[in-house]
C-alpha positions in Angstrom: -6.3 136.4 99.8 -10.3 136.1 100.3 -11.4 135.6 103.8 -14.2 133.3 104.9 -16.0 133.0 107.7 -16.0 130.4 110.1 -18.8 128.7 112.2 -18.2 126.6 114.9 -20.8 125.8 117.7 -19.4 123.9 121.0 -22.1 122.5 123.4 -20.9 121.8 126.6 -22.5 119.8 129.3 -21.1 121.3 132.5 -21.0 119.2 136.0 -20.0 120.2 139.8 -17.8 117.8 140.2 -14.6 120.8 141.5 -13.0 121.2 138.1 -12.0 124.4 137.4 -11.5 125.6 133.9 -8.0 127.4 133.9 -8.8 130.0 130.7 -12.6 130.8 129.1 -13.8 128.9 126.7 -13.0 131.0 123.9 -9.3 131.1 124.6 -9.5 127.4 124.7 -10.8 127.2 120.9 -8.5 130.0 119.8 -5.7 127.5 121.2 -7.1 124.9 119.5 -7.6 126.5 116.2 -4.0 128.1 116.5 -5.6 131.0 114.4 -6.1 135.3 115.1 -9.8 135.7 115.7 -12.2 137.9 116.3 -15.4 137.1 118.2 -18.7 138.5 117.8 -20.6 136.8 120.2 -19.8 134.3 123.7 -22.5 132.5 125.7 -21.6 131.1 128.7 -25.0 129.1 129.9 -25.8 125.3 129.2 -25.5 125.0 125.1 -22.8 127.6 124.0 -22.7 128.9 120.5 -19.7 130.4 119.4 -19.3 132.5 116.1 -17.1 134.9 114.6 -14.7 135.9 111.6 -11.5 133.6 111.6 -8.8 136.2 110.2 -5.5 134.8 108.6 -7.2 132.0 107.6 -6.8 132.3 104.5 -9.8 132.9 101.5 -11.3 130.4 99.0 -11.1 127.2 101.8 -7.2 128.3 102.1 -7.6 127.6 106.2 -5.6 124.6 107.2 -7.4 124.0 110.6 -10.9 121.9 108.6 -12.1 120.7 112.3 -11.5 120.9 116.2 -11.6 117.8 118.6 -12.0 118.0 122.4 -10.6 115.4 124.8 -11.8 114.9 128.6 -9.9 113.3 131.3 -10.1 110.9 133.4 -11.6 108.8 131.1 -12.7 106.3 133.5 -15.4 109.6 134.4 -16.1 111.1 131.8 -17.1 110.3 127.8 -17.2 112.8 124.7 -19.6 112.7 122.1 -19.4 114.8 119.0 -15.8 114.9 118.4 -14.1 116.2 116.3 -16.2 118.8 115.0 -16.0 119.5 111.4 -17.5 122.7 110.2 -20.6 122.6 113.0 -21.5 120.3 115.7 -22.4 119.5 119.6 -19.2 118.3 121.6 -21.5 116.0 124.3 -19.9 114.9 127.6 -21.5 112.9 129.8 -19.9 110.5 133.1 -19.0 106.9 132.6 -21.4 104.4 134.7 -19.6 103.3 138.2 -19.9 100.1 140.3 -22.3 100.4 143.1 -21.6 101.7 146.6 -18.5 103.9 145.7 -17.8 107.8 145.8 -15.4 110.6 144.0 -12.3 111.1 145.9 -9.1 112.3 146.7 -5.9 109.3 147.5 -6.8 107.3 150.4 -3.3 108.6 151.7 0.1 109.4 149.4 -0.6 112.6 149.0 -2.9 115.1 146.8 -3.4 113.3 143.7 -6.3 113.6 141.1 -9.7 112.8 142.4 -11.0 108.6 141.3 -14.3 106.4 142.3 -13.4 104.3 145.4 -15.1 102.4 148.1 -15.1 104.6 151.5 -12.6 104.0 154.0 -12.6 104.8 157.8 -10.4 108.0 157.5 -13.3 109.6 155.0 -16.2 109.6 157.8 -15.4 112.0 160.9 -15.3 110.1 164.5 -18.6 112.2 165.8 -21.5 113.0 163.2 -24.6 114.8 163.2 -27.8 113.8 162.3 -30.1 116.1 161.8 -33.7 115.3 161.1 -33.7 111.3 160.7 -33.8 108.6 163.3 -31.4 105.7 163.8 -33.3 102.8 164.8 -31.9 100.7 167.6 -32.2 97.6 165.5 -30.1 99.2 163.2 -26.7 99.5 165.6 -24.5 97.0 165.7 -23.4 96.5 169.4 -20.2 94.0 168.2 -17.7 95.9 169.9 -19.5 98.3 172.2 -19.7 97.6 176.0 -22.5 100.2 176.0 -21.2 102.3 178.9 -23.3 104.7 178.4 -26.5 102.8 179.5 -24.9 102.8 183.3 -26.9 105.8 183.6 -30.3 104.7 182.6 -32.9 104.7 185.3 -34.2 102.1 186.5 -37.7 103.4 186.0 -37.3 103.4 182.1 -37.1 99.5 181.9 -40.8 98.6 181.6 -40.0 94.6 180.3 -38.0 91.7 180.1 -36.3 90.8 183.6 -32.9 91.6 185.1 -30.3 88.8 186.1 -30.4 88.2 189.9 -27.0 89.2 189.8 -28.1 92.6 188.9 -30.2 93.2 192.0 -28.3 94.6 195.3 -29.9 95.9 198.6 -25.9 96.3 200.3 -26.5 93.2 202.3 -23.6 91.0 203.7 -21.6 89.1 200.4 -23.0 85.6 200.2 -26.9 85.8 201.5 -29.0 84.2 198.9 -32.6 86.0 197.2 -35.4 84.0 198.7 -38.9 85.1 197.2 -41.3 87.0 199.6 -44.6 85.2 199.1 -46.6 88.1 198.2 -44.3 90.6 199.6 -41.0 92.0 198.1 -37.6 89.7 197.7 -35.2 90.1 200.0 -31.6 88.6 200.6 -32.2 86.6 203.6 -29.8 83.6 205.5 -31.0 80.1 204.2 -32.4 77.8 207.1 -31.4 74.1 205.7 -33.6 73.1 209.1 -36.6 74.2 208.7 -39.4 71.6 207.6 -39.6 74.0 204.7 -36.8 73.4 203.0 -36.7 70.4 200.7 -34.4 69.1 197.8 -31.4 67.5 197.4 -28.0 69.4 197.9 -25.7 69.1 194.9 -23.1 66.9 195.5 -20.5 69.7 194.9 -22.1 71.2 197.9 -20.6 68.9 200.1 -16.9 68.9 201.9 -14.5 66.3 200.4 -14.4 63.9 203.6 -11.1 62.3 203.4 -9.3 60.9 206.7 -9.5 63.8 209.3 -11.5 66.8 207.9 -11.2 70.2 208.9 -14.6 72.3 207.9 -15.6 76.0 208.4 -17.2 75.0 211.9 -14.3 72.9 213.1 -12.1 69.4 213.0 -14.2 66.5 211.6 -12.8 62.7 212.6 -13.8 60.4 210.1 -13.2 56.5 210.7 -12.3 54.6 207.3 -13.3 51.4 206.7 -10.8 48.1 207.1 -9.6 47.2 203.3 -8.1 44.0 205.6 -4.4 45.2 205.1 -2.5 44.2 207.9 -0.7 47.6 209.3 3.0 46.7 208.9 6.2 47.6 207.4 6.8 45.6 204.5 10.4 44.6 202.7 13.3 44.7 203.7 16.9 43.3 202.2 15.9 39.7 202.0 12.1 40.5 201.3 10.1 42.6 197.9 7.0 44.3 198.8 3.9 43.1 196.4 0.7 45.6 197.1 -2.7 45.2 195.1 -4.6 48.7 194.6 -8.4 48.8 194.1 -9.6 51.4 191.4 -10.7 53.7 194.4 -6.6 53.8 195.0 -6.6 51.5 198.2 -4.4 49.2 198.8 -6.6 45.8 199.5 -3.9 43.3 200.1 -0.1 43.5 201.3 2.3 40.7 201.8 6.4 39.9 201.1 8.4 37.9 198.6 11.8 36.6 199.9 14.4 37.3 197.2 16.0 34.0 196.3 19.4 33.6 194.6 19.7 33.7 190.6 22.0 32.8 188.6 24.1 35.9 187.0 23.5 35.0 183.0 19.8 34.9 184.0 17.7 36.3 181.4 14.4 36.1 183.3 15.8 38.7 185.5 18.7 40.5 183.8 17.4 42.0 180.3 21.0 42.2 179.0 22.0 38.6 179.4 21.7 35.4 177.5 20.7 32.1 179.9 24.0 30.3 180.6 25.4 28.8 184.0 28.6 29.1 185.0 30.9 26.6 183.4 34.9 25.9 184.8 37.3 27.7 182.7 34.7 30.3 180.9 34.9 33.8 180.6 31.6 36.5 180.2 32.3 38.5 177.0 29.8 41.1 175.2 28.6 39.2 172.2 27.3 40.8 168.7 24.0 41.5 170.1 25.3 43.5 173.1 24.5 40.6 175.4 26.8 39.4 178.4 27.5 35.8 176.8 29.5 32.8 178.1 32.8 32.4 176.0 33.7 28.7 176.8 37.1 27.8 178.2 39.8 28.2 174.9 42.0 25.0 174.0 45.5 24.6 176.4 48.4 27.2 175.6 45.7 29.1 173.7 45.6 33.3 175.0 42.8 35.4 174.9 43.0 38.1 171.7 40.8 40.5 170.3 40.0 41.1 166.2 39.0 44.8 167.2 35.3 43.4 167.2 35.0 40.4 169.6 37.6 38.2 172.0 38.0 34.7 171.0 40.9 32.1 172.0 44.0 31.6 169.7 47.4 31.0 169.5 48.5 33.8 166.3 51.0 35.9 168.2 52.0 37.4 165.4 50.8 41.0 167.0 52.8 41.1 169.6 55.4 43.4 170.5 58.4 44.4 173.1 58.8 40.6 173.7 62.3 40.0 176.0 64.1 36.9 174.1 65.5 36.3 177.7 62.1 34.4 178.5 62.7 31.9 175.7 63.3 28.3 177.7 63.4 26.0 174.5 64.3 26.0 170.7 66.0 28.5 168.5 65.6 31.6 166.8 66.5 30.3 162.8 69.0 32.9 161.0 66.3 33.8 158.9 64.4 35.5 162.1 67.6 36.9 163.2 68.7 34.2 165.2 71.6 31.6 165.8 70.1 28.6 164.7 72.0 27.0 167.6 72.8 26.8 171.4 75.9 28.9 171.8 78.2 29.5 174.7 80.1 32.2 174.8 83.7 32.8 174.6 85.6 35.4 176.1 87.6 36.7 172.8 86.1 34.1 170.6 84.2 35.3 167.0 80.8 33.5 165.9 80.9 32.3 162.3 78.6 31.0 159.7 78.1 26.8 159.1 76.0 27.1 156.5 72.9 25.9 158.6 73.6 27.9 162.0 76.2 29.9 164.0 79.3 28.9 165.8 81.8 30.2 167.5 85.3 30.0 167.7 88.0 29.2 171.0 89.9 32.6 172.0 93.0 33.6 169.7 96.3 33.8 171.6 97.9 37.5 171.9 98.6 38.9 168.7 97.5 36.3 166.6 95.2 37.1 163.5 92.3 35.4 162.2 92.6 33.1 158.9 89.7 32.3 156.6 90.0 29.0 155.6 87.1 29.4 152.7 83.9 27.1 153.6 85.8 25.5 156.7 85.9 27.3 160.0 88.3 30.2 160.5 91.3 29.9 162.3 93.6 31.8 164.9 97.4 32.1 163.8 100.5 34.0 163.2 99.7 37.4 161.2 101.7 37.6 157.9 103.7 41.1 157.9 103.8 43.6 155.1 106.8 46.1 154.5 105.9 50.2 155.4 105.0 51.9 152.3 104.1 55.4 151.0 100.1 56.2 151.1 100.2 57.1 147.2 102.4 54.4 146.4 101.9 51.2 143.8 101.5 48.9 146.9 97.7 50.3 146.3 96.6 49.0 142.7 93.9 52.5 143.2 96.0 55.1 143.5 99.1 57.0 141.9 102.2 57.2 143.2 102.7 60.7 144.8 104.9 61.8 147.4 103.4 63.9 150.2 103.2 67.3 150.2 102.2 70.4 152.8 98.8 71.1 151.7 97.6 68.7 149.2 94.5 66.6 149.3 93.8 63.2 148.5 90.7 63.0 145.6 89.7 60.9 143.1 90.9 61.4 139.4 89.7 61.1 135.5 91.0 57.4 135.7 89.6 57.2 138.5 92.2 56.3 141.2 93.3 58.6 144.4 95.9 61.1 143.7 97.5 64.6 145.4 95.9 67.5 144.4 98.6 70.4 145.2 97.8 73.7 147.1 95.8 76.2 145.3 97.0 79.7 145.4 95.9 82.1 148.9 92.8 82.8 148.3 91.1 80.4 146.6 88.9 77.6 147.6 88.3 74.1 146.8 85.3 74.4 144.2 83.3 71.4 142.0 82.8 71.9 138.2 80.4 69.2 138.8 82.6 66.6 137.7 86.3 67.3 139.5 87.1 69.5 142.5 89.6 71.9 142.0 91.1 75.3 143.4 89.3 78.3 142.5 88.2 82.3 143.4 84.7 82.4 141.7 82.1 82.4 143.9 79.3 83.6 141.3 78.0 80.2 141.9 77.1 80.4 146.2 74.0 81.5 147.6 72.4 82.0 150.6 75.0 84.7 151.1 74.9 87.0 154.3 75.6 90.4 153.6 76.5 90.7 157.6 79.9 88.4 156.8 81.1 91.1 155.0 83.3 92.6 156.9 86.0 94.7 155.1 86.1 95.8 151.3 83.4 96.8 148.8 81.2 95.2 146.7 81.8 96.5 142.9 78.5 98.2 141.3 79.0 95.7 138.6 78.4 93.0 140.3 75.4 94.1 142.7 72.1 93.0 140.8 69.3 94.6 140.3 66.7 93.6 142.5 63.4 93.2 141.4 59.8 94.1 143.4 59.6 91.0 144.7 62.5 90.9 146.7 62.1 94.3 147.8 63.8 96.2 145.6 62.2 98.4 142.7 63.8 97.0 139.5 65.0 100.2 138.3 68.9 101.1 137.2 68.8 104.7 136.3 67.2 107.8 137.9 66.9 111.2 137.5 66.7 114.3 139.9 63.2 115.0 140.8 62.2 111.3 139.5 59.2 109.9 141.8 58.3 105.7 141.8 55.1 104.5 140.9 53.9 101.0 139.8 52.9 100.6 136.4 51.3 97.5 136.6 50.5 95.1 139.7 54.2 93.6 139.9 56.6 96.6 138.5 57.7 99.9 139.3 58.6 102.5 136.9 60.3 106.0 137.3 57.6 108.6 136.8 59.7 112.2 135.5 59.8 115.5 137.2 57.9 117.8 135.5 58.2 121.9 135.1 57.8 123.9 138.1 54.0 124.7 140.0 52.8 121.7 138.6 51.2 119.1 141.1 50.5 115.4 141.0 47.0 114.2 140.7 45.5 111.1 140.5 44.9 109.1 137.3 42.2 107.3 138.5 42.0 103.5 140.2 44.6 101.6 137.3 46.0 104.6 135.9 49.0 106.2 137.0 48.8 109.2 138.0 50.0 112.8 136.2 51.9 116.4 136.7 49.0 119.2 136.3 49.1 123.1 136.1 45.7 122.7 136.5 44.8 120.4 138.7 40.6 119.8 139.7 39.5 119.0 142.7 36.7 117.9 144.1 36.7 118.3 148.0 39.7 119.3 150.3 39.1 119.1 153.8 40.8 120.9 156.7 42.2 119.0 159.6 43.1 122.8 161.0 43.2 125.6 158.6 44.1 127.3 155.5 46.7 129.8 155.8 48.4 132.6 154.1 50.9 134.8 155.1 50.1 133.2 158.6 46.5 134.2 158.4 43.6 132.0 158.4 41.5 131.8 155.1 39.8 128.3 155.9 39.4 127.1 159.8 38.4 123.6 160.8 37.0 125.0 164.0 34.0 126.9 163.9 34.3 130.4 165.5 32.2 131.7 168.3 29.7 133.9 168.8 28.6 136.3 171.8 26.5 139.2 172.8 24.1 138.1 169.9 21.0 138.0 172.0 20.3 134.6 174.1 21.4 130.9 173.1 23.2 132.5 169.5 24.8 129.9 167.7 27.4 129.6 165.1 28.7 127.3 162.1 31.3 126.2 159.8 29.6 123.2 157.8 31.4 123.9 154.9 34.8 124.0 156.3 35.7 127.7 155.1 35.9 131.5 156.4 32.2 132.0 155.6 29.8 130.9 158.1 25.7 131.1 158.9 25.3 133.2 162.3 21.5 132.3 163.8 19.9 135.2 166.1 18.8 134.0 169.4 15.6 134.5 171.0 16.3 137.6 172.5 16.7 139.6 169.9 19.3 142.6 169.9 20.2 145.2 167.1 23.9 143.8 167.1 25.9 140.5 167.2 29.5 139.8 168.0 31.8 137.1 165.9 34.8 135.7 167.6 37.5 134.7 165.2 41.1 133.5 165.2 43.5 136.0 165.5 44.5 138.4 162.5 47.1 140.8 161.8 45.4 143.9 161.8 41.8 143.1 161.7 38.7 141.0 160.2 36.5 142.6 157.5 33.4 141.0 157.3 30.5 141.2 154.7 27.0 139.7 155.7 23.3 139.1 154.4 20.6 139.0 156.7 18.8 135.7 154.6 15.4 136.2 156.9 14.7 140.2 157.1 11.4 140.7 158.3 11.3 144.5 158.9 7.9 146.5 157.2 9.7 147.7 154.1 12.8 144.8 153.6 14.5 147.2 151.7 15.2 149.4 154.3 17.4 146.8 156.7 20.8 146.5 156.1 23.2 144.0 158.7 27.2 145.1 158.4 30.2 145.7 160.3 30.5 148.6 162.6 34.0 147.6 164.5 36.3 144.8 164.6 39.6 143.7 166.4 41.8 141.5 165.4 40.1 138.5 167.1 36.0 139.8 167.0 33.9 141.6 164.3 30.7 143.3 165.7 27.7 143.3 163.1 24.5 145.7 163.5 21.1 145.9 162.1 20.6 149.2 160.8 17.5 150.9 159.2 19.1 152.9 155.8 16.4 155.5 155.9 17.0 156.9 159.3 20.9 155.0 160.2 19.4 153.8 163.6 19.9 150.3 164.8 16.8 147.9 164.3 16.7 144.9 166.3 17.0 141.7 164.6 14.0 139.2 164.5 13.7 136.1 166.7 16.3 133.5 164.7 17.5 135.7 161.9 19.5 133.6 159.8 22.6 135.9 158.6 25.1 134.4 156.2 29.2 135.8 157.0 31.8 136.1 154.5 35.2 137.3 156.4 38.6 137.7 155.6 41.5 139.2 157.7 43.8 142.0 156.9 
């Protein structure tokens, strides 16, 4: 294939604004080109012109790559001009205009991120700057929230106008002696003479002492006399009287006098609020009315009673309400038989039996001894000789409802088909007297009772047959048939099923939540944790309890956070060249293998940490330098990670 050459010119405009270009430019456009080349020429000033023979490009325009385009970011920054080039060009970048008053720079917190415009914050500006070379005029500082401590030291002498507060002047005189002018002399703090002819004015009223009955000033008691407001000085009221006092705006009292307190009526509602006006009339009673008044209820009609509607009282005569009355308080009338009653005055008879006359009760006169009483239909029954009837068999056709049946040991009378009372014979021993719902009769099925106790059972055995199965609800699982090894789960949320043994070494794992769960010869698990320790053989492979560490320089420590034989050992402060682990006991001995995770010797390579000695309840470990076999202390808080395993 014929070669060609290519051209390409790349003018880049080049800022300080920190960005650092990770590979030269030329690397950048072989990238770009994807393409073998070989460069005959690379400027690196302000316009860069790049040229050179593009190899594999194929001859005859057989090159695939026809132009290269740059991109710039942030584009919020920066803008590209010029792109793509296509066989020659200028790739121009210039910066995007900003919005006034803002500066490039890093994330106002969060964390390094890519430089942005942004208005200045507090945390960009250091608390104490320099200023080198310019002035800050004084008109210029805002004194807001400055209590400008630091003029306490100006002098005095370097105030040349404007004048001071008079509270800003001080000669250590006593607290309280006023500034009086000098004439032509100096001020000074000096007493105030309010007698002298010199002093005029009038004193502010605030000046003076409140004078209120006896006075007591700085200089001593001061009696005042008040003038007469032309109140007699009494005591006024009493049980019979109601003081009256009238009070001037100045809070005296200017006149004083009694008012005897005269009799009122009670339903007075000039001087009881909650009353209506009513006097007192014979027979009336107060009641609350339906405005929550005491009210006069007038005097109610004779033989009327005082009732209540759950609302208000009112007089009637409806004792239909009443209740536990006592009949023996009843002086006239009659109760009528419809209420129960007689109808009539009756007198009792000793032996005598009230009857009915249609209209009300009588009673009869006392049957002689013996005698029997006859109805004589509508007319009033009668005492006389009782008619005789001959003895007769129970079951006999003396009785037009029953058969005749002669009386045997341990039949019972019951109703028949017809129906009319007959014997039912004995059952056989054993049975019991059992309804088929329509007759009894003697029977030995009891597949119909319930509510059985199985503590009444006293002697005997239930068959197998007729035990039933019971069901999870009652308790029971629901199952009839088992075999050896079988375990019981539940299958669904009301039913158990028999879940089958399985071959040996397998264990059960769980299904998951719903699912029941399985045999496995390879069971996963995720986490087992120790409430002791692993054994084997009677030797600990896992412990729950971290073992201790000694004689491992000052404050070692030890632990076990993953719940197994291997451990992290931390150096203390004090460093020595050797550490002893204490371990649970072992048959013969602990072997321990261990990595020193934070070596800091010169040459790393040459420190080795491993077990010199053990016992069967310790394993010492030593620092060692290979090259020369001699112990190298360990470094302040060497980390050193401990496999170990007993033998």
């Amino acid at each position: 294939m014929r070669k060609r050459a290519a051209f390409v010119t790349v003018c880049f405009v080049l800022m300080c604004m920190g960005v650092a270009l990770a590979q030269p430019l030329s690397q950048q456009v072989l990238q770009l080109l994807d393409r073998v080349n070989v460069w005959t020429e690379l400027n690196t000033f302000d316009d860069l012109t790049i040229t050179g023979t593009c190899t594999g490009c194929g001859g005859g325009g057989g090159g695939s790559v026809t132009s290269v385009a740059q991109t710039i970011l942030p584009a919020s920054i920066f803008d590209i001009a010029g792109s793509p080039i296509v066989g020659a060009g200028t790739l121009a970048i210039t910066m995007d205009t900003q919005t006034d008053n803002i500066v490039l720079a890093g994330p106002n917190g969060g964390g390094p991120l890519a430089p942005a415009f942004r208005a200045l914050v507090d945390a960009d500006i250091p608390d104490i700057l320099t200023l080198t070379g310019s002035t800050v005029l004084w008109a210029d500082i805002n004194f807001g929230t400055s209590d400008l401590a630091d003029l306490v030291t100006v002098s005095a002498a370097d105030i040349t106008s404007g004048a001071l507060a008079l509270a800003r002047f001080t000669d250590g005189v006593t607290a309280g002696i006023p500034l009086l002018a000098g004439g032509a002399g100096d001020p000074s703090y000096t007493a105030l003479n309010l007698s002298s002819p010199a002093v005029t004015g009038v004193l502010a009223a605030t000046s003076f002492p409140a004078l209120t009955g006896d006075i007591t000033t700085a200089a001593g008691a001061t009696v005042t006399d008040l003038s007469s407001t032309g109140v007699t000085a009494a005591a006024y009221g009493s049980a019979t009287l109601i003081p009256t006092y009238t009070v001037d705006d100045e809070g005296r009292l200017t006149l004083a006098a009694d008012v005897a307190i005269g009799p009122v009526n009670l339903l007075d509602n000039t001087r009881h609020s909650d009353t209506t006006a009513d006097a007192a009339t014979r027979g009336s009673v107060i009641i609350g009315n339906a405005t929550n008044q005491w009210d006069e209820l007038l005097v109610g009609a004779a033989n009327n009673f005082l009732t209540n509607d759950g609302t208000d009282v009112s007089w009637g005569v409806d004792g239909s309400a009443l209740t536990t009355l006592d009949a023996a308080n009843l002086s006239s009338n009659f109760v009528a038989i419809a209420r129960g009653g007689s109808g009539a005055s009756l007198t009792a008879v000793n032996g005598g039996v009230v009857y009915s006359t249609a209209t009300a009760m009588a009673i009869t006169a006392a049957g002689a001894a013996s005698q029997c009483l006859t109805s004589n239909g509508a007319a009033a029954p009668t005492w006389g000789a009782c008619a005789t009837l001959a003895a007769h068999n129970l079951l006999s056709a003396t009785h037009g409802d029953t058969t005749v049946t002669a009386a045997l040991r341990g039949s019972i009378i019951v109703g028949n088909v017809t129906p009319v009372w007959t014997a039912l014979a004995l059952g056989g021993i054993g049975t019991f007297l059992q309804s088929d719902g329509t007759d009894p009769l003697w029977s030995t099925d009891g597949s119909t009772l319930t509510a059985l106790s199985a503590n009444s059972l006293l002697t005997g055995s239930v068959p197998l047959a007729r035990l039933p199965t019971i069901d999870v609800a009652r308790g029971g699982t629901g199952i009839t048939v088992y075999a050896v090894g079988d375990l019981i789960a539940a299958n669904t949320t009301t039913t158990l099923a028999s879940l089958a043994d399985v071959a040996a070494g397998q264990v059960l794992t769980s299904g998951g939540v719903g699912i029941l769960p399985a045999y496995s010869a390879t069971p996963t698990v995720a986490e087992i944790n120790l409430t002791t320790e692993l054994n084997m053989g009677g030797v600990a492979l896992a412990m729950e309890v971290a073992p201790t560490v000694s004689a491992c320089g000052t404050a070692p420590s030890i632990s076990n956070e993953n719940g197994t034989a291997a451990f992290r050992v931390t150096v203390g402060t004090v460093t020595p060249s050797s550490c002893q682990v204490d371990l649970p006991a072992a048959v013969t001995g602990w072997n321990c293998a261990v990595t020193n995770l934070t070596g800091r010797l010169a040459n790393v390579a040459d420190e080795v940490v491993f077990q010199v000695s053990s016992t069967t309840t310790a394993a010492v470990l030593e620092n060692q330098t290979i090259s020369t076999g001699a112990a190298a202390n360990f470094i302040d808080n060497d980390i050193l990670a401990v496999s170990c395993f007993a033998f």
